[in-house]
Biopython code that builds the backbone (N, CA, C, O; Angstrom):
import numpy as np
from Bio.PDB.StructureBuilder import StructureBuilder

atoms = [
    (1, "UNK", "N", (39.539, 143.008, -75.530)),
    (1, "UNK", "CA", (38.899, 142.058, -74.639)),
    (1, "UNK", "C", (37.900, 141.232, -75.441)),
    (1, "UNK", "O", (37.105, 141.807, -76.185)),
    (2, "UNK", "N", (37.908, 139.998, -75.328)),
    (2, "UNK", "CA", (37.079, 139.029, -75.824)),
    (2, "UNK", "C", (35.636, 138.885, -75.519)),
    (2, "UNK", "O", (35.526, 139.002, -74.299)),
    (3, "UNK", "N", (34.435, 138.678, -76.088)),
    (3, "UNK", "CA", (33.253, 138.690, -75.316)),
    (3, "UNK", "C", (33.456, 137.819, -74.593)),
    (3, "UNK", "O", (34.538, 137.241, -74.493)),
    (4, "UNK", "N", (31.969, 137.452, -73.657)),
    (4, "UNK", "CA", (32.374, 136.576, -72.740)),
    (4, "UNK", "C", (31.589, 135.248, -73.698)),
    (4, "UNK", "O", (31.477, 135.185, -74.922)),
    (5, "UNK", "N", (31.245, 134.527, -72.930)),
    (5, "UNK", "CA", (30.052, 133.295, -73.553)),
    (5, "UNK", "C", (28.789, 133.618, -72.907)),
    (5, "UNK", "O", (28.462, 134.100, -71.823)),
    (6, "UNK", "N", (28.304, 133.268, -73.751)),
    (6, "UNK", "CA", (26.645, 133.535, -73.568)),
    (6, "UNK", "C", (26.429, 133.103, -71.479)),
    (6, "UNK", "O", (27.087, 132.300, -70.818)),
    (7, "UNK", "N", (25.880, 133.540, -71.261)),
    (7, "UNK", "CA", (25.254, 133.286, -69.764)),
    (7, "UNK", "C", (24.788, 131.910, -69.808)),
    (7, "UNK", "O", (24.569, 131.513, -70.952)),
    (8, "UNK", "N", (24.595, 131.147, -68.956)),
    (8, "UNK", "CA", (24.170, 130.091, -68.740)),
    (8, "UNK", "C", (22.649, 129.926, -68.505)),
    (8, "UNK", "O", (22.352, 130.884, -67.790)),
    (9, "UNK", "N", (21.652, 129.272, -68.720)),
    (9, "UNK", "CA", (20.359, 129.562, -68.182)),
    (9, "UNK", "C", (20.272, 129.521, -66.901)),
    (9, "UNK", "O", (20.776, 128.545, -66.344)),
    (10, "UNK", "N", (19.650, 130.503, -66.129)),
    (10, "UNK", "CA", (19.735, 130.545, -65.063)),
    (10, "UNK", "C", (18.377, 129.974, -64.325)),
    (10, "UNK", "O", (17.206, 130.174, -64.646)),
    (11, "UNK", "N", (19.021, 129.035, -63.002)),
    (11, "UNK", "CA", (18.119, 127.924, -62.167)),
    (11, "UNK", "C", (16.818, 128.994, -61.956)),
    (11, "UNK", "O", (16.705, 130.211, -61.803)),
    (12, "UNK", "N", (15.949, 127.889, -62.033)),
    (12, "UNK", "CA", (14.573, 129.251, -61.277)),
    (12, "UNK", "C", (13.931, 128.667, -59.768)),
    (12, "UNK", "O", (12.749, 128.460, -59.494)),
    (13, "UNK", "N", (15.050, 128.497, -58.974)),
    (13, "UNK", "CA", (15.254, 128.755, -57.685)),
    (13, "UNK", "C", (15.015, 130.029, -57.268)),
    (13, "UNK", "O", (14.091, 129.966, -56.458)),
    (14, "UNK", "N", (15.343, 131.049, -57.396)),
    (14, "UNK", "CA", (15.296, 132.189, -57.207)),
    (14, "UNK", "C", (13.964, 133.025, -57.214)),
    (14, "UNK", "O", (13.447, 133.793, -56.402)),
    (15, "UNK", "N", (13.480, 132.377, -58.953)),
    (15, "UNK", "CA", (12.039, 132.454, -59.127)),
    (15, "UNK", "C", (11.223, 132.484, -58.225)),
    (15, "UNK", "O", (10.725, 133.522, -57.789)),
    (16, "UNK", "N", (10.876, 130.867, -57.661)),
    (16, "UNK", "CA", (10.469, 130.455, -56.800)),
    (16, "UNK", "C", (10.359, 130.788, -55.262)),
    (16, "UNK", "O", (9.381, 130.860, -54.518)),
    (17, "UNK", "N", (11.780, 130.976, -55.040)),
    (17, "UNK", "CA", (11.994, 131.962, -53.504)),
    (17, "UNK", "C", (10.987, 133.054, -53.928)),
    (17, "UNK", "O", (9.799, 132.760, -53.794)),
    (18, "UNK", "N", (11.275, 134.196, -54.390)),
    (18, "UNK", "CA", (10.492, 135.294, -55.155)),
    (18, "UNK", "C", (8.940, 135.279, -55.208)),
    (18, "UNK", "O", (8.378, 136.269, -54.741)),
    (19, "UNK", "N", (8.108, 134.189, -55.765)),
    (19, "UNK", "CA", (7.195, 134.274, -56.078)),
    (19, "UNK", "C", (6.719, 133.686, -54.180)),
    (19, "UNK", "O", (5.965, 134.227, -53.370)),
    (20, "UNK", "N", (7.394, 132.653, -54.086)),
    (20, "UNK", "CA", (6.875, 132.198, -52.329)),
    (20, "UNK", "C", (6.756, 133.207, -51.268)),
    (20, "UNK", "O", (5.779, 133.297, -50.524)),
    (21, "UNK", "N", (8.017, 134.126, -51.224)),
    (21, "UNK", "CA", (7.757, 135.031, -50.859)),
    (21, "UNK", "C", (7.234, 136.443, -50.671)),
    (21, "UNK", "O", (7.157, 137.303, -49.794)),
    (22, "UNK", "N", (6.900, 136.232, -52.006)),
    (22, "UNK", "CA", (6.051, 137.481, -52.826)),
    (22, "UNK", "C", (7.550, 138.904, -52.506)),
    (22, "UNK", "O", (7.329, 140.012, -52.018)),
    (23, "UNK", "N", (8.508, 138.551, -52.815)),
    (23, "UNK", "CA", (9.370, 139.709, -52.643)),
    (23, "UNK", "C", (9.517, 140.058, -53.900)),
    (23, "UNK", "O", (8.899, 139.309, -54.657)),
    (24, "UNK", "N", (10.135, 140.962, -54.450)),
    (24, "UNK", "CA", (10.882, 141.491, -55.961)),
    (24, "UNK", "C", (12.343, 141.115, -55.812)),
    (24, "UNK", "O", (13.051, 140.890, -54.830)),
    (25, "UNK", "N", (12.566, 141.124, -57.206)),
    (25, "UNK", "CA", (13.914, 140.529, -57.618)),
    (25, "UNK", "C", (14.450, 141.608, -57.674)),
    (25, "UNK", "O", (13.613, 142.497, -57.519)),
    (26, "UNK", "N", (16.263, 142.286, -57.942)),
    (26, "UNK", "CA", (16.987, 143.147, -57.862)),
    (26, "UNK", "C", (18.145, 142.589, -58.360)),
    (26, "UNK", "O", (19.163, 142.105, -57.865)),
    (27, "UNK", "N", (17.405, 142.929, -60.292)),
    (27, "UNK", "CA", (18.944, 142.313, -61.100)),
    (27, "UNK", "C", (20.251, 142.860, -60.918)),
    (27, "UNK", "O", (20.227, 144.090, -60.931)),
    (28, "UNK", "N", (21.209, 142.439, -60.778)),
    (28, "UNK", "CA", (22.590, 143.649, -61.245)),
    (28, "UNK", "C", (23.452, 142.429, -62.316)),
    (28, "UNK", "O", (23.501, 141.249, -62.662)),
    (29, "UNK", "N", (23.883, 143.436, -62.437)),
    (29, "UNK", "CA", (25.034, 142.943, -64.009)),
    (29, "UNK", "C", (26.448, 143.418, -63.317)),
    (29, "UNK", "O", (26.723, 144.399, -62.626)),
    (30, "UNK", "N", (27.176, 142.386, -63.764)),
    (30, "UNK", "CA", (28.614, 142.869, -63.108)),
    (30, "UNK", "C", (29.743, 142.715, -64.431)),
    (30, "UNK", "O", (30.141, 141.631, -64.858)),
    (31, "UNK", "N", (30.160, 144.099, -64.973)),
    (31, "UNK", "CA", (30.841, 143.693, -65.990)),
    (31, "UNK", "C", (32.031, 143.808, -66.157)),
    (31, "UNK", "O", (32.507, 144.774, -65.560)),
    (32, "UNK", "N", (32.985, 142.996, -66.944)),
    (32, "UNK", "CA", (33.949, 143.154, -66.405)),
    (32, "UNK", "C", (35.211, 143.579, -67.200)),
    (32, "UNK", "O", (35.860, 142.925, -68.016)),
    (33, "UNK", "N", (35.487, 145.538, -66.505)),
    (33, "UNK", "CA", (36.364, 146.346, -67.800)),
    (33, "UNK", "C", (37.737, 145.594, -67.728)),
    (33, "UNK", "O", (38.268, 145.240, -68.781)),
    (34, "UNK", "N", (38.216, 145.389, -66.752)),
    (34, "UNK", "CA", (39.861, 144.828, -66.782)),
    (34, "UNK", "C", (40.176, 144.029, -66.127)),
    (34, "UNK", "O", (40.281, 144.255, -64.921)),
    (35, "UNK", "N", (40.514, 142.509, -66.766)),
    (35, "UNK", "CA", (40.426, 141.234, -66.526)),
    (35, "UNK", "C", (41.781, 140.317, -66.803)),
    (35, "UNK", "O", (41.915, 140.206, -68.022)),
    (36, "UNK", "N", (42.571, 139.796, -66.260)),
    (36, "UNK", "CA", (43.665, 139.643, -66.650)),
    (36, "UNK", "C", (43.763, 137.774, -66.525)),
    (36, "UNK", "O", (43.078, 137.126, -65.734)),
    (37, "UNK", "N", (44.479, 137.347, -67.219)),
    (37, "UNK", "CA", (44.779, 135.099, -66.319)),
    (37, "UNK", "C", (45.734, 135.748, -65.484)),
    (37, "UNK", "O", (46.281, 136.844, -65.605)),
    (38, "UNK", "N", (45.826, 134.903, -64.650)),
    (38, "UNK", "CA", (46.698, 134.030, -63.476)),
    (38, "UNK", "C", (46.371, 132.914, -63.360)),
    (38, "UNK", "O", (45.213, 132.495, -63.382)),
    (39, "UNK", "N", (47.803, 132.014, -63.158)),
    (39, "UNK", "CA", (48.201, 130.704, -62.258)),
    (39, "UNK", "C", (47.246, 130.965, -61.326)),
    (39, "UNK", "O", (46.836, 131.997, -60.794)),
    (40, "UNK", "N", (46.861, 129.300, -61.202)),
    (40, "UNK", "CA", (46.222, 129.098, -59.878)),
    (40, "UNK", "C", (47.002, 129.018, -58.784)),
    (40, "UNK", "O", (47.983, 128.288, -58.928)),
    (41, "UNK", "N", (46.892, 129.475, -57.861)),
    (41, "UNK", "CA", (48.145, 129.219, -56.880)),
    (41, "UNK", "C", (48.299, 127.842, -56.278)),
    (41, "UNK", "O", (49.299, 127.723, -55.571)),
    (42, "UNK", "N", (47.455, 126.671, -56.415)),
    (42, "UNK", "CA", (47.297, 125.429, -55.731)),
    (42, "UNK", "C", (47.593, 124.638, -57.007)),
    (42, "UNK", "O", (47.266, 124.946, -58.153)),
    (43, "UNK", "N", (48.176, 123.719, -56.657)),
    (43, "UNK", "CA", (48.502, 122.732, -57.602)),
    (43, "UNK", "C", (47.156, 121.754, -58.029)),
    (43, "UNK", "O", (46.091, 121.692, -57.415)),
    (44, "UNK", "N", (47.457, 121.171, -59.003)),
    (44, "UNK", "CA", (45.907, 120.011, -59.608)),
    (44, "UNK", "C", (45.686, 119.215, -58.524)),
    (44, "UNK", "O", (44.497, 119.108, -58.227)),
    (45, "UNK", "N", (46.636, 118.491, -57.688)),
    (45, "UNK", "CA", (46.366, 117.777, -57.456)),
    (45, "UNK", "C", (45.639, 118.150, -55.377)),
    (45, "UNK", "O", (45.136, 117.495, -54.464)),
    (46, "UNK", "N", (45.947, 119.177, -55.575)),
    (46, "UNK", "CA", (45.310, 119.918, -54.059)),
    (46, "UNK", "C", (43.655, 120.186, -54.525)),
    (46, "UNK", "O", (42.606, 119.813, -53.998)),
    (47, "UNK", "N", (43.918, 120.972, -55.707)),
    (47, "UNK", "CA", (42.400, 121.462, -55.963)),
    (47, "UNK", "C", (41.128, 120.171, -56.236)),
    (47, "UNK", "O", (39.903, 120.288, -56.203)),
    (48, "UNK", "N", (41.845, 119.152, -56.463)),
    (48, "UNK", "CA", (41.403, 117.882, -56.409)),
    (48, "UNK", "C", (40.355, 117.459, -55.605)),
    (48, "UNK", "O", (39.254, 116.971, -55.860)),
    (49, "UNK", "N", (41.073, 117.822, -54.334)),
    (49, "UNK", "CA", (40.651, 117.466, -52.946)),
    (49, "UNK", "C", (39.288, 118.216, -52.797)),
    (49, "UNK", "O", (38.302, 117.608, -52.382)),
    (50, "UNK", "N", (39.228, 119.705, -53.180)),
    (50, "UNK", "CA", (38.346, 120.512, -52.831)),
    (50, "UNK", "C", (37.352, 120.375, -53.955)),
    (50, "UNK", "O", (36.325, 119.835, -53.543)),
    (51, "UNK", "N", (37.315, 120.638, -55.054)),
    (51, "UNK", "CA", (36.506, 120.386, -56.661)),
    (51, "UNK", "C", (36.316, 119.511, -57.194)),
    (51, "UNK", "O", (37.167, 119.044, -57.951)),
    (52, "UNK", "N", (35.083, 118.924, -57.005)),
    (52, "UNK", "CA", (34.473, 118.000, -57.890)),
    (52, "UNK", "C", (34.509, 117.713, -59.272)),
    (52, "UNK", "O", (34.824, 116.589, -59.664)),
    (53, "UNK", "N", (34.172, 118.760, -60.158)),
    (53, "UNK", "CA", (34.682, 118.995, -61.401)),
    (53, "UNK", "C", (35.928, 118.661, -61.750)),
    (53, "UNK", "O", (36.980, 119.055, -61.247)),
    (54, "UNK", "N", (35.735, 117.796, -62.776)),
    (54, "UNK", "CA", (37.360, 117.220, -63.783)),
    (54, "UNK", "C", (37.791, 118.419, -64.077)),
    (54, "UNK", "O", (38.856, 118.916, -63.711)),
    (55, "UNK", "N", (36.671, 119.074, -64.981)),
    (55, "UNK", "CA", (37.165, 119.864, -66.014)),
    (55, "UNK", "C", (37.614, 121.591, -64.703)),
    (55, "UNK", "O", (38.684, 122.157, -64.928)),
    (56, "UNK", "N", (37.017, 121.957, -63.933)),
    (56, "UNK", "CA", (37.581, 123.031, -63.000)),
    (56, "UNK", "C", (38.897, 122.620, -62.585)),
    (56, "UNK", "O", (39.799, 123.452, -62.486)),
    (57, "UNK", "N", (39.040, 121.642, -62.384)),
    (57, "UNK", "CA", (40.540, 121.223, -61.607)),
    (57, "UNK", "C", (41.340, 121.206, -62.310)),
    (57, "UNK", "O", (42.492, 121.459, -61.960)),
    (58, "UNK", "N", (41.005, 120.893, -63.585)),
    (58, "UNK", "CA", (42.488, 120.968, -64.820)),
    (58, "UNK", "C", (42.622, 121.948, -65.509)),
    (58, "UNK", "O", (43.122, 121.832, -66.628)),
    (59, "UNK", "N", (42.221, 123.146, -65.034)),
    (59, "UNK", "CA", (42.694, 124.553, -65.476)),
    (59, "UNK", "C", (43.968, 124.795, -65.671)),
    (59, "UNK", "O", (44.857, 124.053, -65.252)),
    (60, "UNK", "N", (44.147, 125.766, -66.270)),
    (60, "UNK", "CA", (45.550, 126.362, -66.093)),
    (60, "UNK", "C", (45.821, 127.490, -65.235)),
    (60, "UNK", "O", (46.732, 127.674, -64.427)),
    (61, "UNK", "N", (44.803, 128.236, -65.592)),
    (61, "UNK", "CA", (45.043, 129.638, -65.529)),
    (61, "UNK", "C", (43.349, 130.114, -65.001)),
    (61, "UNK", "O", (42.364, 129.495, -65.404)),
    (62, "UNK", "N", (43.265, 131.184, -64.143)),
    (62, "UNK", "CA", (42.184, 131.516, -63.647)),
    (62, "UNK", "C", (41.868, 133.215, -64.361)),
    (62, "UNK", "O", (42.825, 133.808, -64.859)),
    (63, "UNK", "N", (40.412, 133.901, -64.340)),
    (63, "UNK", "CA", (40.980, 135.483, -64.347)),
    (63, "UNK", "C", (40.442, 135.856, -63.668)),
    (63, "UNK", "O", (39.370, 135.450, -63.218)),
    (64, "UNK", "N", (41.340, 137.177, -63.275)),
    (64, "UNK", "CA", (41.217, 137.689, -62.306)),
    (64, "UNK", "C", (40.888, 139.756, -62.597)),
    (64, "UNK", "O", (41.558, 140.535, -63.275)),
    (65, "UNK", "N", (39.726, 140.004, -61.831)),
    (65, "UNK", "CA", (39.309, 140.915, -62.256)),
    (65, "UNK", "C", (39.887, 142.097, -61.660)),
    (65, "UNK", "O", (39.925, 141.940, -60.439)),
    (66, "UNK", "N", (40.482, 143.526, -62.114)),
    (66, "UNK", "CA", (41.200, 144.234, -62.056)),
    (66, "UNK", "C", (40.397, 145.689, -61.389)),
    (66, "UNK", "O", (40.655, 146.428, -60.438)),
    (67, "UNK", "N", (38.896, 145.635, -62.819)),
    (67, "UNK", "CA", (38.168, 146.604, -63.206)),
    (67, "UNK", "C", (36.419, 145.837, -63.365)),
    (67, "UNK", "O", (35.875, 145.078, -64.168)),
    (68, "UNK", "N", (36.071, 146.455, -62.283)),
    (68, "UNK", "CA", (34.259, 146.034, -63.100)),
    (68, "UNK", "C", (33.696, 147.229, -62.660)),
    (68, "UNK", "O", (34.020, 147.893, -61.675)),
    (69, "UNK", "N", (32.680, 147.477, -63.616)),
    (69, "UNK", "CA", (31.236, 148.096, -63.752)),
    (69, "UNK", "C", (30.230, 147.138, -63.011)),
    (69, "UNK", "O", (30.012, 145.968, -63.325)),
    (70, "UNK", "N", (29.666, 147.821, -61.994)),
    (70, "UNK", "CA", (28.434, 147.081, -61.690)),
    (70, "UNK", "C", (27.157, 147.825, -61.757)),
    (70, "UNK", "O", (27.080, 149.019, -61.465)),
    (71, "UNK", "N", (25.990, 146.985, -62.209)),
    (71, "UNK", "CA", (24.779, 148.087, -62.862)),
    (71, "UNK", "C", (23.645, 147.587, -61.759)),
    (71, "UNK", "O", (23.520, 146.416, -61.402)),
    (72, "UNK", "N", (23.183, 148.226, -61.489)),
    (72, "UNK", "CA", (21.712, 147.779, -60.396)),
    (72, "UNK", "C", (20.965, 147.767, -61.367)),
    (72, "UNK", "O", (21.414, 148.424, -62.306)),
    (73, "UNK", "N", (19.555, 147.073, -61.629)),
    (73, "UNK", "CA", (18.889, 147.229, -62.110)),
    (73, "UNK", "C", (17.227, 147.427, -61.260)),
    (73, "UNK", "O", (16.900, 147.054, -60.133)),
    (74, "UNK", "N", (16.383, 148.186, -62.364)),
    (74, "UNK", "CA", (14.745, 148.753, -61.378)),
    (74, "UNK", "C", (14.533, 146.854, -60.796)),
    (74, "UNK", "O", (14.656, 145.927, -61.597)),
    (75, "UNK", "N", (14.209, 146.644, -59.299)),
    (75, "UNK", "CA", (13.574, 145.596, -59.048)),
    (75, "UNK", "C", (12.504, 145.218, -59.905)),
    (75, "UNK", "O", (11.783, 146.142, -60.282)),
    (76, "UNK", "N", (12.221, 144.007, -60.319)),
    (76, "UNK", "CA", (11.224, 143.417, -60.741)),
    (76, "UNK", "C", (10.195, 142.806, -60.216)),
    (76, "UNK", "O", (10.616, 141.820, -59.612)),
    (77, "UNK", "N", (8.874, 142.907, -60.130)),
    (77, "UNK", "CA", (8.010, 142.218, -59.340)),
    (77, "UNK", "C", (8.207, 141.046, -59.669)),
    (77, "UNK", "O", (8.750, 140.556, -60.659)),
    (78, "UNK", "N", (7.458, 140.357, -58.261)),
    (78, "UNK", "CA", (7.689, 138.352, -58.215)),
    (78, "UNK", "C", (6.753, 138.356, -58.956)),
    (78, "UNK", "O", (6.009, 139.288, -59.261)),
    (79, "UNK", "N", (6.758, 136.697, -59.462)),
    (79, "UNK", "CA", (5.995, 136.200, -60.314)),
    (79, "UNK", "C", (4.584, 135.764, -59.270)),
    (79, "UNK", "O", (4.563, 135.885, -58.045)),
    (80, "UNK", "N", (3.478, 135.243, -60.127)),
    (80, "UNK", "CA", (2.121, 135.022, -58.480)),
    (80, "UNK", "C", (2.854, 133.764, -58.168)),
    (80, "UNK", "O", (3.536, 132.974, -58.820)),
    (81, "UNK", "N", (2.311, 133.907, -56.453)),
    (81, "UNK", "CA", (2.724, 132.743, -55.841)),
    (81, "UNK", "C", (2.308, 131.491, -55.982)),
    (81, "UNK", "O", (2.770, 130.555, -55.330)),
    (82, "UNK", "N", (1.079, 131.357, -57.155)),
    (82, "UNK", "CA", (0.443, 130.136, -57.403)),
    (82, "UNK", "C", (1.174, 129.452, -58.667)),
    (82, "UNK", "O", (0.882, 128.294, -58.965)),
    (83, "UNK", "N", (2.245, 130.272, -59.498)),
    (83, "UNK", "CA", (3.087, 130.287, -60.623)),
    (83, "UNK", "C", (3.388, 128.716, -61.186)),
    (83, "UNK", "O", (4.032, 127.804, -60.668)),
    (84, "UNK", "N", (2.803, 128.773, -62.198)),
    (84, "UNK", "CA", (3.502, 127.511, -62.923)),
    (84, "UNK", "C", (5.195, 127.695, -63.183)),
    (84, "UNK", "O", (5.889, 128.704, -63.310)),
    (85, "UNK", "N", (5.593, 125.878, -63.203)),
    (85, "UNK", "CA", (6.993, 126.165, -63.635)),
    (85, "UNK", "C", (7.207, 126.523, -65.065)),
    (85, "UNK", "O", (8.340, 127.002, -65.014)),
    (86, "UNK", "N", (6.906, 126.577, -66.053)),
    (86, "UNK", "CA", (6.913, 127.295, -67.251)),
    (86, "UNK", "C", (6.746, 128.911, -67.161)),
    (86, "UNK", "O", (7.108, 129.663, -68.066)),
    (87, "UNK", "N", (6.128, 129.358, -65.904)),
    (87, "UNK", "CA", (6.040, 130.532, -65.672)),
    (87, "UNK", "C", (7.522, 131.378, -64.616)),
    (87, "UNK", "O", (8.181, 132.414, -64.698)),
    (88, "UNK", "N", (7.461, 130.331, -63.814)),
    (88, "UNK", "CA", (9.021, 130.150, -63.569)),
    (88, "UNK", "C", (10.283, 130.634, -64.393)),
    (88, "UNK", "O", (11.110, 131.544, -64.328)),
    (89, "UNK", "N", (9.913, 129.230, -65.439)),
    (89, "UNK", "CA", (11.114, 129.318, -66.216)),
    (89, "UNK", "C", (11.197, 131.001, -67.012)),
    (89, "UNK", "O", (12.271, 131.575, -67.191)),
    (90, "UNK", "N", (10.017, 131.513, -67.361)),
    (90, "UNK", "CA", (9.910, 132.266, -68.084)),
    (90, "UNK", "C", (10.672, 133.844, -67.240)),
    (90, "UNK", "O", (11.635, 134.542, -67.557)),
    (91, "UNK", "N", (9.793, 133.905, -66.206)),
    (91, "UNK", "CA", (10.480, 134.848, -65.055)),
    (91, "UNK", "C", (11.929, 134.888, -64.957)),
    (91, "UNK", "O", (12.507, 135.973, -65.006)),
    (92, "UNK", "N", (12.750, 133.479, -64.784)),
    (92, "UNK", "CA", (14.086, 133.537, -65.258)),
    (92, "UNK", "C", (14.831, 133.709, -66.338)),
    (92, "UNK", "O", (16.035, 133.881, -66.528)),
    (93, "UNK", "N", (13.700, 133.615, -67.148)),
    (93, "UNK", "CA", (14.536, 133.998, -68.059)),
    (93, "UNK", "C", (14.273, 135.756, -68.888)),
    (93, "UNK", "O", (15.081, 136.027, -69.776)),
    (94, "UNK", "N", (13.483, 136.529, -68.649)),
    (94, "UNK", "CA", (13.045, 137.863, -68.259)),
    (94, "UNK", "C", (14.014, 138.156, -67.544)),
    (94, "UNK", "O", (14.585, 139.104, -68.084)),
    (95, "UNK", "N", (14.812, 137.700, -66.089)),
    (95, "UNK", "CA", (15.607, 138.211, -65.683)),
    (95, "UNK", "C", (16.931, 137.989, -66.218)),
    (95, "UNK", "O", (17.694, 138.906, -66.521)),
    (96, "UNK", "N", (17.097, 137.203, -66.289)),
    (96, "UNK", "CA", (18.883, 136.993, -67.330)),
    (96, "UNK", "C", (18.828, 137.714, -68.600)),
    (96, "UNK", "O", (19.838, 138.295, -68.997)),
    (97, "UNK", "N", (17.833, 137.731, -69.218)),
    (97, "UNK", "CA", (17.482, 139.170, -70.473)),
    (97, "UNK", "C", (18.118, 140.350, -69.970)),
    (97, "UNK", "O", (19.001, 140.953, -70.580)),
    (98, "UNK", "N", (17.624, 140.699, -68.756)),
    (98, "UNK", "CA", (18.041, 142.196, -67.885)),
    (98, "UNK", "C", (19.265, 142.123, -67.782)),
    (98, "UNK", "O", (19.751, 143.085, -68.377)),
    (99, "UNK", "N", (20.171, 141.374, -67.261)),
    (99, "UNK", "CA", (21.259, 141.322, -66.688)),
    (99, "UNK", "C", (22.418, 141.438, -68.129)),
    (99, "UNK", "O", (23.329, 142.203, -68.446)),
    (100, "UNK", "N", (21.873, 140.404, -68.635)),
    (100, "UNK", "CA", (22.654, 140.377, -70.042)),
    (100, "UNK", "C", (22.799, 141.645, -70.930)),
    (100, "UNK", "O", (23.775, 141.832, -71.658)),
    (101, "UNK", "N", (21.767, 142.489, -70.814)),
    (101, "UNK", "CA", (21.610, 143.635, -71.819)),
    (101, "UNK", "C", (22.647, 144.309, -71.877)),
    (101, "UNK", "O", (23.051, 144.562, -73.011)),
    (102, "UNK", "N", (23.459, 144.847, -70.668)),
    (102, "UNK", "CA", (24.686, 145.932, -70.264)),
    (102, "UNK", "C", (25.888, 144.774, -70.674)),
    (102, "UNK", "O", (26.959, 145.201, -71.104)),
    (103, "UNK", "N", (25.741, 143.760, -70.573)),
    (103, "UNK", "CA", (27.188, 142.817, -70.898)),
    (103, "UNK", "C", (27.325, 142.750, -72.372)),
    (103, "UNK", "O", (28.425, 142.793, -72.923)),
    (104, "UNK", "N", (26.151, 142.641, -73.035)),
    (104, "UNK", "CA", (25.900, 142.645, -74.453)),
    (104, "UNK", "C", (26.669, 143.996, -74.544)),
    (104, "UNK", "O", (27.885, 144.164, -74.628)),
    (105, "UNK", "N", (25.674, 144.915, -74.508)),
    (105, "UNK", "CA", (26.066, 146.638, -74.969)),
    (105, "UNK", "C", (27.592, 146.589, -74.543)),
    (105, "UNK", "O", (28.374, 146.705, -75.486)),
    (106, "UNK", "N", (27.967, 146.486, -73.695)),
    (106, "UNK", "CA", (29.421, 146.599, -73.047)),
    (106, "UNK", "C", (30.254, 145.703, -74.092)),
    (106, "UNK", "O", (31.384, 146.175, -73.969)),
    (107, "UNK", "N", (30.274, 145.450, -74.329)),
    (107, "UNK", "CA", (31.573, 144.398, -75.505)),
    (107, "UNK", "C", (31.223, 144.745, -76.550)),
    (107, "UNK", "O", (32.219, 144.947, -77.245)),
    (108, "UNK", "N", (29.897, 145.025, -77.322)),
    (108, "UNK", "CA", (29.599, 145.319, -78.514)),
    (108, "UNK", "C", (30.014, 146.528, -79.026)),
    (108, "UNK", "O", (30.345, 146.705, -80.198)),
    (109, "UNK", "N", (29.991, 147.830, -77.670)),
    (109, "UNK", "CA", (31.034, 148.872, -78.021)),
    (109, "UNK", "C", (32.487, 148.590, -77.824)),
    (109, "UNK", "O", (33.196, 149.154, -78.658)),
    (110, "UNK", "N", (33.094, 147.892, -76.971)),
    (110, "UNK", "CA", (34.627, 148.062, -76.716)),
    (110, "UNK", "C", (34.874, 147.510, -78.310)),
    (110, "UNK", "O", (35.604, 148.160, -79.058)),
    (111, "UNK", "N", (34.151, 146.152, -78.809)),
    (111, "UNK", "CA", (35.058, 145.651, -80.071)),
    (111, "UNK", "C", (34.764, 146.771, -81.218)),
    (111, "UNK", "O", (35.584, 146.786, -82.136)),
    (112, "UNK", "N", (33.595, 147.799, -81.286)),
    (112, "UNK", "CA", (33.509, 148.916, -82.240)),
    (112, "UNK", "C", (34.819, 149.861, -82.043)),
    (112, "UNK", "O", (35.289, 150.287, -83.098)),
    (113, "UNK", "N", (35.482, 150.254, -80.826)),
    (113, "UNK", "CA", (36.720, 150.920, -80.048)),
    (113, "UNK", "C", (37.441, 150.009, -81.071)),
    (113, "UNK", "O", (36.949, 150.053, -82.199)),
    (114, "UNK", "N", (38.046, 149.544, -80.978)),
    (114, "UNK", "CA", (38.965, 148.333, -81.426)),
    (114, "UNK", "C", (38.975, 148.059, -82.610)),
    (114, "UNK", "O", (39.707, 147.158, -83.019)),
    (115, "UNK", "N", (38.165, 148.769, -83.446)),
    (115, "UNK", "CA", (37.971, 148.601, -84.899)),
    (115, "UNK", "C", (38.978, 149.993, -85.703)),
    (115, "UNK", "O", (39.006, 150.107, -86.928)),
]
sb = StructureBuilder()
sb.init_structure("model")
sb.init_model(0)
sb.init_chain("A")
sb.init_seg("    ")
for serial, (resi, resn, name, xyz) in enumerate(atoms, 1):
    if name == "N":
        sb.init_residue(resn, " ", resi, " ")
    sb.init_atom(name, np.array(xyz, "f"), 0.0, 1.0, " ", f" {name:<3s}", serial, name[0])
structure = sb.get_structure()
C-alpha cells in the first residue's frame, strides 16, 4: 500500500466553533488497512452536473475502502474564546499533528513489512 499524501491544512472553522463554544475537540484518525480503485459508476458527463471541480469529474477510478482502523483520540481543550487567528491557526494545526501521527506510524510500519 502506498502512503497517502500529506493531509491538507486543515480550515480553522472548527477552531473557532471550539473556542466560541468553549467545547473540546475529539480528534480521530481513520486509517485505511484495505483500499482497493473502482470505476465510478456515473459517467463524466453526469458527474458534471453534480461537481464543480474539473479535476474531481475527470477521474477515472475512485477507492474504495474495504478495511479501516479508526483511532479516537484524548479530547483536546478549546482554544480561549478571545483567541487570535494565528492562535487559531495554530490549534489547527496541533490538531492535524494528532490525527496524522497513527497515519504516519501506520504506513511507516506496513512499508518496513514489505521490505
Amino acid at each position: 500500500m502506498r502512503a497517502p499524501l500529506p493531509l491538507c491544512s486543515f480550515h480553522r472553522g472548527f477552531a473557532y466553533i471550539a473556542a466560541r463554544t468553549a467545547k473540546p475537540i475529539l480528534p480521530i484518525s481513520i486509517i485505511p488497512i484495505h483500499e482497493y480503485p473502482v470505476e465510478y459508476p456515473f459517467p463524466i458527463s453526469i458527474r458534471k452536473l453534480f461537481i464543480p471541480h474539473k479535476e474531481l469529474c475527470e477521474l477515472k477510478t475512485r477507492i474504495t475502502y474495504k478495511k479501516v482502523a479508526v483511532v479516537f483520540h484524548p479530547p483536546v481543550p478549546p482554544p480561549n474564546r478571545s483567541a487570535s487567528r494565528s492562535e487559531l491557526l495554530d490549534f489547527g494545526s496541533h490538531i492535524q499533528a494528532i490525527v496524522s501521527k497513527p497515519l504516519e506510524a501506520y504506513f511507516l510500519e506496513s512499508q518496513d513489512e514489505h521490505r
